[in-house]
Each structure stands twice: as C-alpha cells, then as structure tokens.
C-alpha positions as CSV (number, residue, x, y, z in Angstrom):
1,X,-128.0,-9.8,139.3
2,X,-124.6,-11.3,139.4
3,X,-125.2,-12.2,135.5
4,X,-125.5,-8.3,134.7
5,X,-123.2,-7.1,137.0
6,X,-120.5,-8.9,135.1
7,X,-121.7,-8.2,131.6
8,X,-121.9,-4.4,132.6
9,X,-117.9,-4.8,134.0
10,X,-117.4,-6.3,130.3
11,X,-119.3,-3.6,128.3
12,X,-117.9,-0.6,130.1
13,X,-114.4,-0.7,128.5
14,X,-115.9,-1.3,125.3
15,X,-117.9,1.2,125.8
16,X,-114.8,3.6,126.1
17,X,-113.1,2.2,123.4
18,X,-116.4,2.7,121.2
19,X,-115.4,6.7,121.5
20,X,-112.2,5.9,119.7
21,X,-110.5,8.8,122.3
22,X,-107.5,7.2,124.1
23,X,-105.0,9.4,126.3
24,X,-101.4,10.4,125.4
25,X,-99.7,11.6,128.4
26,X,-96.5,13.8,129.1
27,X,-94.9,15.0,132.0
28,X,-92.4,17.6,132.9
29,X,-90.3,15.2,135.0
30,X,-91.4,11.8,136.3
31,X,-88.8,12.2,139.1
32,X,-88.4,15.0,141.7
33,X,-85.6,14.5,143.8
34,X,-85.6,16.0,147.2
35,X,-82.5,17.9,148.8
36,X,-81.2,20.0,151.8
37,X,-82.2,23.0,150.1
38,X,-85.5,21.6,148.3
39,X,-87.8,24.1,148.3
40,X,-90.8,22.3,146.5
41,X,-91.5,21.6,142.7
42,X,-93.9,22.4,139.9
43,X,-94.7,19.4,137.7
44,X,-96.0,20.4,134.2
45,X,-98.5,17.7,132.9
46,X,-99.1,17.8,129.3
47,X,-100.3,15.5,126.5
48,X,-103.1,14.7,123.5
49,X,-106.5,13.0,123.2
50,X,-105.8,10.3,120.1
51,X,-108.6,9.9,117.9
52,X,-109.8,7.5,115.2
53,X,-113.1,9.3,114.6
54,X,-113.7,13.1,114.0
55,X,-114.5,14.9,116.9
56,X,-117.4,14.9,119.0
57,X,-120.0,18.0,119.4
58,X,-120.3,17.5,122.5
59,X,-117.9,19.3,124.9
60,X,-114.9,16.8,126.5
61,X,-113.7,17.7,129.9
62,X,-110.3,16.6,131.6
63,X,-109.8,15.5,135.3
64,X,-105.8,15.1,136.6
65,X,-105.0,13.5,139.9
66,X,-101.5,13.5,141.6
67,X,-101.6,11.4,145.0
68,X,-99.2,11.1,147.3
69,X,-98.7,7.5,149.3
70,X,-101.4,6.7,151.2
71,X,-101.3,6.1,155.4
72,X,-103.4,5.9,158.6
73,X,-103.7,9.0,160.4
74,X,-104.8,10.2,163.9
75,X,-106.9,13.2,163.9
76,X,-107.2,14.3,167.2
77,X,-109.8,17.1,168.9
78,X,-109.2,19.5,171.4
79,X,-111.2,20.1,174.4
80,X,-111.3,23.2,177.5
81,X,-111.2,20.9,180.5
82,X,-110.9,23.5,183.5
83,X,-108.8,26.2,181.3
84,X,-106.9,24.4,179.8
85,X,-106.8,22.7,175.9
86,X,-106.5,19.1,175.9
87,X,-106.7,16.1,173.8
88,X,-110.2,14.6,173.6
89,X,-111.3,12.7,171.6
90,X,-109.6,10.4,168.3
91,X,-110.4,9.5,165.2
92,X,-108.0,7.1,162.8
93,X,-108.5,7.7,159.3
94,X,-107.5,4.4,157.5
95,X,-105.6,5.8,154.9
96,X,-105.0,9.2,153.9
97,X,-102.9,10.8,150.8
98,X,-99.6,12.5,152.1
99,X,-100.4,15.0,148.8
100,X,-103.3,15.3,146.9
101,X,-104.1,17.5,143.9
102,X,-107.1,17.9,141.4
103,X,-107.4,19.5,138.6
104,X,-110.1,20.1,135.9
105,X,-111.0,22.2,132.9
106,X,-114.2,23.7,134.3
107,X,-116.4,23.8,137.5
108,X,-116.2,20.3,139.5
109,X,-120.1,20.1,139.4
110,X,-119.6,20.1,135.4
111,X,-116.7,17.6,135.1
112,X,-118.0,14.6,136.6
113,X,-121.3,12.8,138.2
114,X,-121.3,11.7,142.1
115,X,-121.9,7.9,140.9
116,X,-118.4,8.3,138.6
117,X,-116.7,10.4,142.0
118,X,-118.1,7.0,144.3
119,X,-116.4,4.5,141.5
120,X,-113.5,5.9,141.0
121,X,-112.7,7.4,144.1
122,X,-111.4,10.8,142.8
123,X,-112.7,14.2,144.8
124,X,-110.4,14.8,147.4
125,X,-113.3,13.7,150.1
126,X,-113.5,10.0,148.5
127,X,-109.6,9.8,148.2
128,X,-109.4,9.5,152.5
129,X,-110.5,6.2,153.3
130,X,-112.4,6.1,157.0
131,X,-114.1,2.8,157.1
132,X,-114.7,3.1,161.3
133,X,-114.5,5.2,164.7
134,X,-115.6,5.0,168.2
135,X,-119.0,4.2,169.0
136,X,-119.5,6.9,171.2
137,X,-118.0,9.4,168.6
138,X,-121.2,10.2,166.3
139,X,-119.7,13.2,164.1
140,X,-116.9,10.7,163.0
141,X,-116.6,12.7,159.7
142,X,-116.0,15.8,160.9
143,X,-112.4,14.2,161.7
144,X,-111.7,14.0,158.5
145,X,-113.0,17.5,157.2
146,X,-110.6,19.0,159.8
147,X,-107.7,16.1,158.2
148,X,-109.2,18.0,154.8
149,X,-109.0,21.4,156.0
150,X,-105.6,21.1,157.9
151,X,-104.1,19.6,154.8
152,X,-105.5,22.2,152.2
153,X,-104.1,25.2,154.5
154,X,-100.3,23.6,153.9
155,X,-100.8,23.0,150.2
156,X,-101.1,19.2,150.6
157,X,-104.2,18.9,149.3
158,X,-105.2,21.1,146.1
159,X,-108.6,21.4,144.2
160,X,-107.8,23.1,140.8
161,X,-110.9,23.6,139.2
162,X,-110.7,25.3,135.7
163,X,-106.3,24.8,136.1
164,X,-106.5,22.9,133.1
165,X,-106.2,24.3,129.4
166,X,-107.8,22.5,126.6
167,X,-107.2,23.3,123.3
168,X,-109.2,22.3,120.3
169,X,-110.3,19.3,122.2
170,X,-107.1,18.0,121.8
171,X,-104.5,19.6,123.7
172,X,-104.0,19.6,127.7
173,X,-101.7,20.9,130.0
174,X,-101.6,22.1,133.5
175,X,-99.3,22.7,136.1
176,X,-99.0,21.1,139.9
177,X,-97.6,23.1,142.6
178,X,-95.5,20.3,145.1
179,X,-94.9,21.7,148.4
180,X,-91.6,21.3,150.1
181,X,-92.2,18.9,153.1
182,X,-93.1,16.0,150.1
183,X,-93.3,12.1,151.7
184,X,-91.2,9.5,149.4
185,X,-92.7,7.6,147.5
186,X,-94.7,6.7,144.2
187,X,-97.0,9.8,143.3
188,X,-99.8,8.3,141.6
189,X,-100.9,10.4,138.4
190,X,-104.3,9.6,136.9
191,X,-105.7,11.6,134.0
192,X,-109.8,11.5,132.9
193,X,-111.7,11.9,129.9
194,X,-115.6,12.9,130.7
195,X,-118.7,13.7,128.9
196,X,-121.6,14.6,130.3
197,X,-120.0,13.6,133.8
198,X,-119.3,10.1,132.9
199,X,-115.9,8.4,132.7
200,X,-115.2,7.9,129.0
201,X,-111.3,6.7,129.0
202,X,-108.4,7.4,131.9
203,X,-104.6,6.7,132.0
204,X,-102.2,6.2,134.9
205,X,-98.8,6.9,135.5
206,X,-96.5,7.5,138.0
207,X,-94.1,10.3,139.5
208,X,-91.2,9.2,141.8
209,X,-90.5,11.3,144.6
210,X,-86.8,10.5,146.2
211,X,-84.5,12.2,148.8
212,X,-81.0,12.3,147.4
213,X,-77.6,13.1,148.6
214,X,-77.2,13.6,152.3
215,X,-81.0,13.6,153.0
216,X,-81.2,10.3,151.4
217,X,-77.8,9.2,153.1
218,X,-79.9,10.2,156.7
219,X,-82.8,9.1,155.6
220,X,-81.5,5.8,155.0
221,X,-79.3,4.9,158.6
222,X,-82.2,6.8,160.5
223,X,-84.1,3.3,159.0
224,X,-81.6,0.7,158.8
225,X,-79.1,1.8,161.4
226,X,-81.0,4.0,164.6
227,X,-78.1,3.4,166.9
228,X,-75.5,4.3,164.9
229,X,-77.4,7.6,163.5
230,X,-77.9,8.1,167.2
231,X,-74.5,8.3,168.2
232,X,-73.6,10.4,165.0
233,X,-76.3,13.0,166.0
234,X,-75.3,13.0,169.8
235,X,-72.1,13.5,168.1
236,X,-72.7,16.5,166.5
237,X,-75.1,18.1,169.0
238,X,-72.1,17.6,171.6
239,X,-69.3,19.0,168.6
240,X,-71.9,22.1,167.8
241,X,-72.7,22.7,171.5
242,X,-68.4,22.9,172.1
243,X,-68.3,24.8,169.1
244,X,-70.7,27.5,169.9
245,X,-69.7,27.7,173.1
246,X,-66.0,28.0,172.5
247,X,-67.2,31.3,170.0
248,X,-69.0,32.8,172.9
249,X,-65.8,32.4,175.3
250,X,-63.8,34.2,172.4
251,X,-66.1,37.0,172.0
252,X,-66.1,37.9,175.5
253,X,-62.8,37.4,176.4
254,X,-61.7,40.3,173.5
C-alpha cells in the first residue's frame, strides 16, 4: 500500500503537467496597507491559463482562495439559566481563518469533487480546523457552523460562486471584497484549475496586509512596549477628559 501510495504522490504532478495548462497570475495590489481611516479594500485578481497544446473540449473551471492568518478560537454558547443568558458551554476551534473568501466560475457542486475539497482543504467548512472538544459536548460541530455563520454575517468569510469571469478558456478575473476590521498578516492566495471536479494545476501567492502610520506606530508599543503605551493612553484619557470638561465649564459659564 505504502508502494502505491508513493507512486500515486509521483504521478499526480505529472499528471497535471501532462495537460500542458499552467497558471499566470496577476493581482491588483499584493499589499493593502491599513490606516486610521481604512475603510476596507477590493483586490482585483486577474491572470491567463498558459498552454502548449490546443484547447481542451471539455469545459475548465477556476477556483480562487484568499485566507487570512489562521488562529484558535473559542466559540462559546449561550444558555437561559433562571432568566437570564449565560455562557454554557465551549468549543475551541484549532485554527480558524481571520478572512476567508471563495470564488468560482460556476455552481460549487460543478467546480470541484468532495475527495479534491478533503485534499486540499478548500470549502470554507474544511478551511477551520477542529481536531477535538469536550466529551460531554456531542454536537461539537455545530460550534463551528455558528464560527461559520457569525463570520459570513461580517463579510469575513465569503462564498463567490459564479464571481469569476472566464473568457475563452483563457482569461480570469474576479474581484475580493476585504472588509475593514482586516488581521495583519500574510493573506494566502491560491488559484485552481478543475475538470470534471478534479484538481488539474494550482498556484500560490501571497497578499500582505500591514497597518501603517500611526496604527502601525500603536500597534507596535501596544506589543513591544505595554507600559509605556499605558501611560500614553492614561495620558490622553486624562488630557481629553480636562479638555472636554474645560469646554463644558466655558459653555455654561457664557
């Protein structure tokens, strides 16, 4: 078994390569830099299928993921206990995408197999990782639909189906809406090419998401020096309490 499990690892690039279709990627920016007044981003991803044979009959289909860094997360559920809404129960998902987006040329169902999805690790569902809960939990993965659902209502986490344009089997573009309250970090981009569901030929890249300026300036002492960004925002709740109290003390007093 071990003996055709590795000769199937070998043949499955060649297999790929064997289409002669290879990936040529573009993007709109491969940096988005987040300010005081950021107010989210739309990231244009663009590009070519390269070919050294003529083109296929059979219909291509194009998958693009943008991921945001991974971490744990602690979903939490709410119970009535005597009137009032509580914390119950807890769930830690192992690692969860800050941002997630997919995007496809047609219906998901058409685009790619569930065997592919389990390899590859590309719906939105087999992005969260959950290895483990509580025993006495038993609907453990309803945690993470509600993670899912919570997520998708902010615009975190985005199924595109049909967002991408093909033209002439050749041509792709489509456009990813980036929410404002972004995490820093690498953005993992990963592009697909499919027939018949299966995996033919991907590429990966990266977008790097930054704050700059005074957010990054913040950012950075609220890491590296907490006492000292303490003091500076005692500081300035103490000036902005004087200040707005010294306006209040002029406006009556005329």
């Amino acid at each position: 078994m071990r003996i055709l499990a590795l000769l199937f690892a070998l043949l499955t690039p060649l297999a790929a390569l064997a289409t002669g279709e290879e990936v040529v990627l573009g993007l709109s920016s491969d940096r988005v830099s987040i300010t005081t007044s950021f107010d989210g981003s739309e990231i244009l991803i663009f590009g070519a299928v390269k070919r050294e044979t003529p083109i296929p009959e059979d219909p291509l289909e194009i998958i693009i993921t943008v991921a945001g860094p991974s971490h744990p997360v602690t979903v939490r559920r709410k119970a009535n206990r005597f009137g009032i809404w509580v914390n119950a129960e807890a769930v830690e998902v192992d690692a969860a995408p800050s941002f997630y987006a997919v995007a496809t040329t047609s219906a998901w169902k058409d685009v790619l197999t569930d065997t592919e999805d389990l390899r590859h690790k590309i719906s939105i569902g087999r992005a969260i990782r959950s290895v483990g809960a509580p025993m006495e939990i038993r609907d453990a993965p309803h945690f993470t639909e509600a993670l899912i659902r919570i997520r998708r209502n902010a615009d975190l986490y985005q199924m595109l189906e049909g967002k991408v344009a093909l033209d002439e089997q050749t041509l792709f573009r489509t456009a990813i809406e980036m929410p404002a309250d972004l995490t820093e970090g690498a953005y993992a981009t990963r592009i697909f090419l499919t027939r018949h569901g299966k995996i033919i030929n991907q590429y990966e890249t990266t977008i790097d998401v930054r704050k700059v300026g005074l957010e990054r300036l913040l950012f950075v002492m609220s890491r590296q020096q907490p006492v000292l960004y303490g003091l500076m925002s005692l500081a300035i709740a103490i000036i902005a309490g004087w200040g707005a109290s010294a306006i209040f003390t002029m406006l009556r007093n005329r």
